[in-house]
C-alpha positions in Angstrom: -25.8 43.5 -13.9 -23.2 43.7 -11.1 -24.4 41.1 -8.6 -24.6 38.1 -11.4 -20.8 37.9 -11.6 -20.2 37.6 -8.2 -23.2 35.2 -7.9 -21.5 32.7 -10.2 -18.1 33.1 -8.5 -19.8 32.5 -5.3 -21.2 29.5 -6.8 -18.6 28.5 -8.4 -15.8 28.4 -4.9 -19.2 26.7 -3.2 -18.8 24.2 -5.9 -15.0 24.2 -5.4 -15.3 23.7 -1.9 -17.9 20.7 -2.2 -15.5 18.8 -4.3 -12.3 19.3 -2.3 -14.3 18.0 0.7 -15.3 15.1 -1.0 -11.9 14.7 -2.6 -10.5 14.7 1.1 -13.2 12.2 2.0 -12.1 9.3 -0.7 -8.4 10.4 0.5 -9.2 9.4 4.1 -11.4 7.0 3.0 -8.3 5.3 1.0 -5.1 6.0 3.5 -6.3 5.7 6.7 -9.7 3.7 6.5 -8.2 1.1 4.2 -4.6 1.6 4.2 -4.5 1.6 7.8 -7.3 0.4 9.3 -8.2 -2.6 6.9 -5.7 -4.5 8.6 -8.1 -5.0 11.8 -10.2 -7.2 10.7 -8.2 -9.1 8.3 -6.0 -9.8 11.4 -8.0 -12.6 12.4 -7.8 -15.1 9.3 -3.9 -14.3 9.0 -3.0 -15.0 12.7 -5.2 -18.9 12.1 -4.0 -19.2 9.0 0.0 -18.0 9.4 0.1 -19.3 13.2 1.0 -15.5 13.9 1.1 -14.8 17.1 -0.1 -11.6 19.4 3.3 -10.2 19.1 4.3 -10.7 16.0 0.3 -9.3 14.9 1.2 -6.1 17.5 4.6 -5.8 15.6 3.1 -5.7 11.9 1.1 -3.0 13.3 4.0 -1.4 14.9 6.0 -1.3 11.6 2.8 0.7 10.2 2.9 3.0 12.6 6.2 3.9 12.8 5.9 4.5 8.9 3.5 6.9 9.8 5.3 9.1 12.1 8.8 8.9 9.5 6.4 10.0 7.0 4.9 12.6 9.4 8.5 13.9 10.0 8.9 13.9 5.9 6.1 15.8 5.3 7.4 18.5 7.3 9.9 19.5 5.6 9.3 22.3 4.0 11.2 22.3 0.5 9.6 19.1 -0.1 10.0 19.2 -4.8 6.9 19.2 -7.1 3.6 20.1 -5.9 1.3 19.2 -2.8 -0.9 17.4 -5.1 1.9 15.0 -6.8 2.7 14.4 -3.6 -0.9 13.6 -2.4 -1.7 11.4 -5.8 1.8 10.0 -5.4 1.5 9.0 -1.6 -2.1 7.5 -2.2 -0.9 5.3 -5.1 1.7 4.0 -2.7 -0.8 3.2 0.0 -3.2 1.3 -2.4 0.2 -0.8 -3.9 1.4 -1.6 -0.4 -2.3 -2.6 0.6 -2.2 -4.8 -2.3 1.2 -6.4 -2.1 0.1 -8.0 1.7 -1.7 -10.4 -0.1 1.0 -11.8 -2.2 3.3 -12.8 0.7 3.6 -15.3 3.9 6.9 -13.8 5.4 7.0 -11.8 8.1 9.8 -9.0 7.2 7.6 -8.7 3.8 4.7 -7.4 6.2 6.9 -5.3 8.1 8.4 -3.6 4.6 4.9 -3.4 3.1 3.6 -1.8 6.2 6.0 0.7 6.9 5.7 1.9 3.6 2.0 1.9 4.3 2.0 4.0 7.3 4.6 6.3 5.6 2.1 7.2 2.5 -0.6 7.3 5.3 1.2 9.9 7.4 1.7 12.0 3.8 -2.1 11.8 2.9 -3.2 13.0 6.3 -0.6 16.1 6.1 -1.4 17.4 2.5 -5.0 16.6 2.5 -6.0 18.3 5.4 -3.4 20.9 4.5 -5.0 21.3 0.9 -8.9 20.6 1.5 -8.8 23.1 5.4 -7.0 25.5 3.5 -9.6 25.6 0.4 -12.6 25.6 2.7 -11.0 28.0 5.0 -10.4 30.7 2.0 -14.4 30.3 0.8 -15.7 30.2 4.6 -17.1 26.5 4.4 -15.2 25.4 7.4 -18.5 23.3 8.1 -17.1 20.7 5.2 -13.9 19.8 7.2 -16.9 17.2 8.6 -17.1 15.8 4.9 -13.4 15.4 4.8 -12.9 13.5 7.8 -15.9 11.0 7.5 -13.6 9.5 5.1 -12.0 6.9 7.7 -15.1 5.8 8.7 -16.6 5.7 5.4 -13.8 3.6 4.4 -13.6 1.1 7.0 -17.1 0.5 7.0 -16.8 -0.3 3.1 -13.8 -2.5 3.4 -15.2 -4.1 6.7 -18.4 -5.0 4.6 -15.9 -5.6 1.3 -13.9 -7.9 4.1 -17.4 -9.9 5.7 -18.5 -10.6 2.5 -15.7 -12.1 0.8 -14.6 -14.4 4.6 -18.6 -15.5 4.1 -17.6 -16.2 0.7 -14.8 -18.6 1.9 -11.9 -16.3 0.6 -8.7 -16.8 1.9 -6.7 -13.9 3.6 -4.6 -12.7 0.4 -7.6 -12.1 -1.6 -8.6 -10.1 0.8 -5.9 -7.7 0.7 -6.2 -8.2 -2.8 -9.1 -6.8 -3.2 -9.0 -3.8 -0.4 -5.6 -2.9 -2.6 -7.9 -2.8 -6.0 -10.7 -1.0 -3.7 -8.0 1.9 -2.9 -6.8 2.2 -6.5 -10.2 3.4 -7.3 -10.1 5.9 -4.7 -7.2 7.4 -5.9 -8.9 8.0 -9.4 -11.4 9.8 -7.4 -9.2 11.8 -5.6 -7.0 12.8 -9.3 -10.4 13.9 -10.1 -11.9 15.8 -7.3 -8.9 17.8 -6.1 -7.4 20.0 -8.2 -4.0 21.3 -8.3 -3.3 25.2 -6.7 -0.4 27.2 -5.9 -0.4 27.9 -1.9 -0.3 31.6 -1.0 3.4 32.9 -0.1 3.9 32.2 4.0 5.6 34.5 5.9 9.2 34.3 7.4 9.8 32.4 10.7 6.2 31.3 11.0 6.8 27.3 11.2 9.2 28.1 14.3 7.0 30.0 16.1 4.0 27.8 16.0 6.3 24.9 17.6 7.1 27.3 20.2 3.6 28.1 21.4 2.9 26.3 24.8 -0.6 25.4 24.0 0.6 23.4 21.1 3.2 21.7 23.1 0.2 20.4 25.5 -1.4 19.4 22.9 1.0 17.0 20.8 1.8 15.3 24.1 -2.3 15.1 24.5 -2.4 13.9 21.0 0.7 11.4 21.3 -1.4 9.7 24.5 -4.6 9.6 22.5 -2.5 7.7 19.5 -1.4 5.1 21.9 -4.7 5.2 24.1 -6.6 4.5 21.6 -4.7 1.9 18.9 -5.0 -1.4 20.9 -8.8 -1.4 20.7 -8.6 -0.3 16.9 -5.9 -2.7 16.5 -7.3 -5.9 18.3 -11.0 -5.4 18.6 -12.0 -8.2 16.2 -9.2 -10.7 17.6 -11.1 -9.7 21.0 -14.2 -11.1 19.6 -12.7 -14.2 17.8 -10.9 -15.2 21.1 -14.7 -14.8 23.1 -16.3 -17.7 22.3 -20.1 -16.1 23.4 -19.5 -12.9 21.5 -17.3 -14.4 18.7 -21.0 -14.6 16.2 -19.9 -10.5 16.2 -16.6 -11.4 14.5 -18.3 -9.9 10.9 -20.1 -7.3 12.1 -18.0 -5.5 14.9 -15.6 -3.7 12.6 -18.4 -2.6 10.2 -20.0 -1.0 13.7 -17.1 0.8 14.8 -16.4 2.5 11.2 -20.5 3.6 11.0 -20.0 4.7 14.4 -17.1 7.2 12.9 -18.5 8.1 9.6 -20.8 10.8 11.1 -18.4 11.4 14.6 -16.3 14.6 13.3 -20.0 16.4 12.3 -21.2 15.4 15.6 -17.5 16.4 17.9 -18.0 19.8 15.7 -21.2 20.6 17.2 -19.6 19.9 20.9 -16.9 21.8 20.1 -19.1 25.0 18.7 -20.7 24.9 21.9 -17.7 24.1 24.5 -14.9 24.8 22.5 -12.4 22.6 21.0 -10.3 21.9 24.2 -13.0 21.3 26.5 -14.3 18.8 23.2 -11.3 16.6 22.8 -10.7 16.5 26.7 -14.5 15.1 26.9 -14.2 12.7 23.7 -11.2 11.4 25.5 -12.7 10.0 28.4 -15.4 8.9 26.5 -13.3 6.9 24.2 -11.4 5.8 27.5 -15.0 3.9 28.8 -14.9 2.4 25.4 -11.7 0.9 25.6 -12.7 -0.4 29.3 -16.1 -1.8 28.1 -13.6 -3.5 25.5 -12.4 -6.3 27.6 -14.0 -5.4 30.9 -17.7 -6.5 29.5 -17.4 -9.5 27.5 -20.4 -9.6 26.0 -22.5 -8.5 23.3 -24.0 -5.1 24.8 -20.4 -4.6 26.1 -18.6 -5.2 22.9 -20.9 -3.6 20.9 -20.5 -0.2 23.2 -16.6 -0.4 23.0 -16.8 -0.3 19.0 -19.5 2.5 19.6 -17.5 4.5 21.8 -13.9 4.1 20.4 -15.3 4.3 16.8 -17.7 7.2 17.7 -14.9 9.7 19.4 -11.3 8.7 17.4 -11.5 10.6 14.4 -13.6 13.5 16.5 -10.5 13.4 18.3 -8.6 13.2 15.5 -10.7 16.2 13.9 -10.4 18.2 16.9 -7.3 17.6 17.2 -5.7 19.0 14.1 -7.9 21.9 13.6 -7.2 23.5 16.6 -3.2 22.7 15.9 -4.1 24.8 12.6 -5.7 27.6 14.5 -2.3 27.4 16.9 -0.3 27.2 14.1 1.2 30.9 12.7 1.4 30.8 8.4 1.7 27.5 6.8 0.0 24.6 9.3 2.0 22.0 8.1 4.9 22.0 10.8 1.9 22.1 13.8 0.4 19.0 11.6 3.2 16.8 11.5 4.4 17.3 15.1 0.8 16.2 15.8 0.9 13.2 13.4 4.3 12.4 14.5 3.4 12.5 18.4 -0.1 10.1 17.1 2.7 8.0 15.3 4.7 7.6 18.3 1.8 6.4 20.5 0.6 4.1 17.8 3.9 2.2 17.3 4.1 1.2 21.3 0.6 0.6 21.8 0.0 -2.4 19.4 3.8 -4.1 20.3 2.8 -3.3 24.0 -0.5 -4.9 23.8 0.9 -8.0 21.9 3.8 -9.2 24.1 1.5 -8.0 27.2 -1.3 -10.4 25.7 1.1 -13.6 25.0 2.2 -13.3 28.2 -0.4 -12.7 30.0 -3.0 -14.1 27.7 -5.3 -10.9 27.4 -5.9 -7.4 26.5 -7.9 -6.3 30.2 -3.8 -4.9 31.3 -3.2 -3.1 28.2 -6.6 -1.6 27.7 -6.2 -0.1 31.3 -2.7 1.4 30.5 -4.6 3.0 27.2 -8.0 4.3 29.2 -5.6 6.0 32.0 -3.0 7.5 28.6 -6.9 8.6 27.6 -7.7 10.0 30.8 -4.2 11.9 30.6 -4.4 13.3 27.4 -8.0 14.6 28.4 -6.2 16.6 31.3 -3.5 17.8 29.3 -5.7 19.5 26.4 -8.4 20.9 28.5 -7.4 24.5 28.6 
């Protein structure tokens, strides 16, 4: 008579902690695999059909990223009004419009608007997501599901990479394309309303936000994390221009960016694992420098094995990094984690917004991506140094 109440609550928080994972899944899945990340392989058809060039591709980019670490700095703040999950609906809906609204313009500050308002919503998804879903799993001791949450990235690039390959085969021009990755994001965010539902955090206690930016361990880290924003954006951001501009390897062009997301659906599971057996610093510093051969094999081996390996790598370690990453900024972090998350996401943010405008006017100039992928493998390399305790 006793233990059947407490079964059912058990079963019920299990079943609680099931649907915020997968509530931070379609999140991820919307913000960052589509919102951000969409924009990778509908580069291509927009830089032959708009005459863009490498810089002005690197600077749309830029302007998302640097939404991203404003909106990192935002959601900081801790007296932020209304709830964490108005905020999360709210920031999602703005991601999906943005998305949208690319397709419905040819000018280049329109982009830059659209994208900065992007990365913005972005940074805010990241924040209270993980914020809401680590906290949820972390009071029922399903910490294992933090896995679930952040196979939403690759989950959604490989879904709007396959969205993208089929509609470019169907002769579709560029606009639709964002068209429909904007429609593909609106229903995410239903999914999201429905899965996550909306509770009061627990009270936080004085002074704790300044004392987790204190901690020198943390500092280490954001730098580690800023290097591994920058080290590893110009591969996510140019990747399928790289294969476009390869004439032998340019058959990949459809494929590449659906590799690169399966390569990251399963990625955080797999980093957890490492990380359960080496710890978490010892983890991220080895995902680092095997994302920083991945970036090498990028533009150092031309060809199909070599291409196919880069999108493995890269796509196989960033969001382990990014996992990593952020949970042990939680576990550094003293009361409420969302001051440790944004410095993280703001230092990513930083890294972002140089890498792609660095890699652009590098590659006009010097009419590739080898020099810019071996500044990003040695920030890799760094960043690898710096977090290994």
């Amino acid at each position: 008579m006793i233990q059947r109440p407490y079964i059912g609550a058990m079963r019920f928080n299990q079943t609680g902690a099931i649907s915020a994972a997968l509530g931070g899944l379609f999140a991820m899945a919307t913000a960052i695999g589509i919102g951000r990340f969409v924009y990778t392989p509908i580069l291509p058809p927009m830089i032959e059909a708009l005459g863009l060039s490498k810089s002005q591709a690197g600077l749309i980019a830029s302007a998302n990223f640097l939404g991203y670490l404003i909106g990192a700095l935002l959601a900081a703040i801790p007296i932020l009004p209304g709830s964490r999950r108005a905020w999360l609906l709210g920031s999602l809906a703005a991601s999906a419009l943005t998305t949208a609204a690319m397709g419905l313009s040819e000018a280049l500050p329109a982009f830059l608007v659209l994208r900065f308002i992007g990365g913005a919503a972005s940074a805010f998804v990241l924040i209270f997501a993980a914020t809401m879903v680590l906290e949820r799993l972390a009071e029922v001791r399903r910490g294992g599901l933090s896995a679930l949450h952040f196979a939403g990235v690759g989950s959604g690039i490989v879904v709007s990479a396959a969205l993208v390959a089929a509609m470019l085969g169907m002769g579709q021009s560029w606009q639709a394309l964002w068209l429909a990755s904007g429609a593909l994001s609106v229903a995410g965010t239903l999914a999201v309303a429905v899965l996550v539902p909306s509770r009061a955090p627990a009270p936080l206690p004085a002074g704790s936000q300044a004392r987790a930016a204190l901690d020198p361990s943390l500092r280490r880290l954001v730098i580690a994390y800023g290097l591994f924003g920058f080290g590893y954006i110009i591969t996510a951001t140019f990747l399928v221009a790289i294969v476009r501009g390869a004439p032998e390897i340019r058959a990949l062009e459809p494929v590449i960016w659906i590799v690169f997301g399966a390569a990251a659906a399963p990625s955080v599971a797999l980093w957890s694992r490492v990380a359960a057996s080496l710890g978490i610093p010892r983890a991220f510093a080895l995902a680092a420098i095997i994302e920083a051969a991945g970036v090498l094999a990028s533009v150092a081996w031309p060809t199909t094995s070599g291409v196919v390996l880069a999108a493995v790598l890269v796509g196989g370690t960033f969001m382990g990094l990014t996992a990593l990453g952020l949970i042990r900024a939680r576990a550094l972090a003293t009361g409420d984690p969302r001051r440790a998350l944004a410095l993280m996401t703001g230092a990513f943010g930083l890294g972002q917004i140089v890498g792609p405008a660095f890699a652009g006017i590098v590659s006009d100039r010097l009419g590739g991506f080898t020099l810019p992928s071996l500044v990003a493998a040695a920030a890799l390399l760094i960043a690898a140094a710096l977090a290994r305790d």
